[in-house]
N, C-alpha and C positions, 0 to 999 in steps of 0.2 A: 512547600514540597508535597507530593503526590507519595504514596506509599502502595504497598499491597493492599493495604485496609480503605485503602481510597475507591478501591474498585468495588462492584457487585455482579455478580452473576444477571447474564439479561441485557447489563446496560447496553445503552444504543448511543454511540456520537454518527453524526453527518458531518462531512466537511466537502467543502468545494474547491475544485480543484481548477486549473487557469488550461485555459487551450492551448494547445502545442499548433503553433503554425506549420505553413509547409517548408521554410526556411530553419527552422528549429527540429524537424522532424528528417529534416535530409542532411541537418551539421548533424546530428546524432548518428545518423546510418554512416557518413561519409566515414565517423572516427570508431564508431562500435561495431556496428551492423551492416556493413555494405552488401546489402543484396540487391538487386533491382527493385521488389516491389517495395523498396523504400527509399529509395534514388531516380527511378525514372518515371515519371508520371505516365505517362502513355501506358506502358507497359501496367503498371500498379492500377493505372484504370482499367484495362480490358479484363485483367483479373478479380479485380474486387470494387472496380467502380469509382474509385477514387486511391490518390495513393494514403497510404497507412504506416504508422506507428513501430518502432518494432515495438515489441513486449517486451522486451527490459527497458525503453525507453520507458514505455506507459507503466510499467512497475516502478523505476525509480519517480515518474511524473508523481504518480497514486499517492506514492509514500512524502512527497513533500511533506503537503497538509495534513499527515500524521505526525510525523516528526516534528513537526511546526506546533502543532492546535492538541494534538492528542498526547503526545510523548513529553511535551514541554515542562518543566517540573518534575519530570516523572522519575522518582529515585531507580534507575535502570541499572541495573549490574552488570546485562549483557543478554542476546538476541538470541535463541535457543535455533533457531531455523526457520522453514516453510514447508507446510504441506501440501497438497492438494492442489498446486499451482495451476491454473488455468487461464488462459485468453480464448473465452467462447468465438469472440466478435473481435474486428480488429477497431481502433480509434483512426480516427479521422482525422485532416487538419481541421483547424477551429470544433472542436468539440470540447465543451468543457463536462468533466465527468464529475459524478457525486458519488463519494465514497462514503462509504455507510460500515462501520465499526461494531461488530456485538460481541460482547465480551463471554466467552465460553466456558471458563473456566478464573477460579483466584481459589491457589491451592498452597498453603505455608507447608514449607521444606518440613520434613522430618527431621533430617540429619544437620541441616542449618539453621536453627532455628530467628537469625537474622533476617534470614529471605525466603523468597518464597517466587511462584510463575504465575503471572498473568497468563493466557491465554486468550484470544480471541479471533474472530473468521470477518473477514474484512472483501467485501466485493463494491466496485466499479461499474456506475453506471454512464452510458451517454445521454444525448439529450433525447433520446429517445425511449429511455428507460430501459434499454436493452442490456444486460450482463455484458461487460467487456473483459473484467479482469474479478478472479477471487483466488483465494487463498487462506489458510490457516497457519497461524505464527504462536508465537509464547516468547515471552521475554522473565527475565529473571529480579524481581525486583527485590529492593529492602522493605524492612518490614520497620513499622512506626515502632520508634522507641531504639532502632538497634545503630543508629548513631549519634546516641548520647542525646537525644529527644528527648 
C-alpha cells in the first residue's frame, strides 16, 4: 500500500492515455453532452476542424490512467475537489494524450493525525504536445502506521 509518506514534493509520474475514437466520442455526447460540435462532424469541422471531445469526457478519459497507474494502492480516504480546471485545446478523435502528474503538495493533518492531503497539478497533452486539459486536485490520504501497520 501507498501512504502519504509515499509521496514527495516535486514527484513527476507520465501516464498514457488510449484514444477516444469518433464512435466513442459521439456515444459520450449522445448520453452526456449532446451538443453539435460533438454529434455532427460537419458542423464540429467548420468550427474547429475536426469533430472534438467534450471535456468531461477528456477529463473522465485523463483520469483513467490515474486512477489506474497513479491512485492504485493508494490508501485514499477521499477526493478533496479541483481547481483551476481548464480545456485550453479541444481533443481529437484518435489522439492519444500524455498525462503528466506533479505532486504539489504532502501535507499531514493537524487535527488528524492519521491522514493527511496529497495535492498535485495534473495536465494533458496531445500528440502534438499541445495543453489540452489541466487542473489541480488533493486527495485525503492515510498516513503509514494509522491502520495498524
Amino acid at each position: 500500500m501507498k501512504y502519504l509518506e509515499s509521496f514527495q514534493l516535486g514527484d513527476v509520474h507520465i501516464f498514457s492515455g488510449k484514444p477516444m475514437s469518433t464512435a466513442e466520442i459521439m456515444a459520450f455526447a449522445r448520453e452526456w453532452d449532446p451538443q453539435r460540435l460533438h454529434l455532427d462532424v460537419d458542423y464540429a469541422t467548420s468550427l474547429h476542424g475536426s469533430l472534438i471531445a467534450s471535456g468531461f469526457q477528456t477529463m473522465l478519459h485523463v483520469f483513467e490512467p490515474v486512477m489506474r497507474e497513479f491512485m492504485a494502492g493508494v490508501e485514499n480516504l477521499g477526493g478533496l475537489g479541483f481547481d483551476n480546471l481548464r480545456w485550453p485545446r479541444p481533443v481529437r478523435p484518435d489522439e492519444a494524450l500524455e498525462v503528466k502528474i506533479t505532486v504539489t503538495g504532502v501535507k499531514p493533518s493537524r487535527s488528524k493525525p492519521d491522514r493527511g492531503v496529497l495535492s498535485y497539478s495534473l495536465e494533458a497533452r496531445n500528440p502534438a504536445g499541445e495543453i489540452v486539459l489541466t487542473l489541480e486536485t488533493a486527495a485525503m490520504l492515510r498516513r503509514k502506521g494509522a491502520d495498524g501497520e
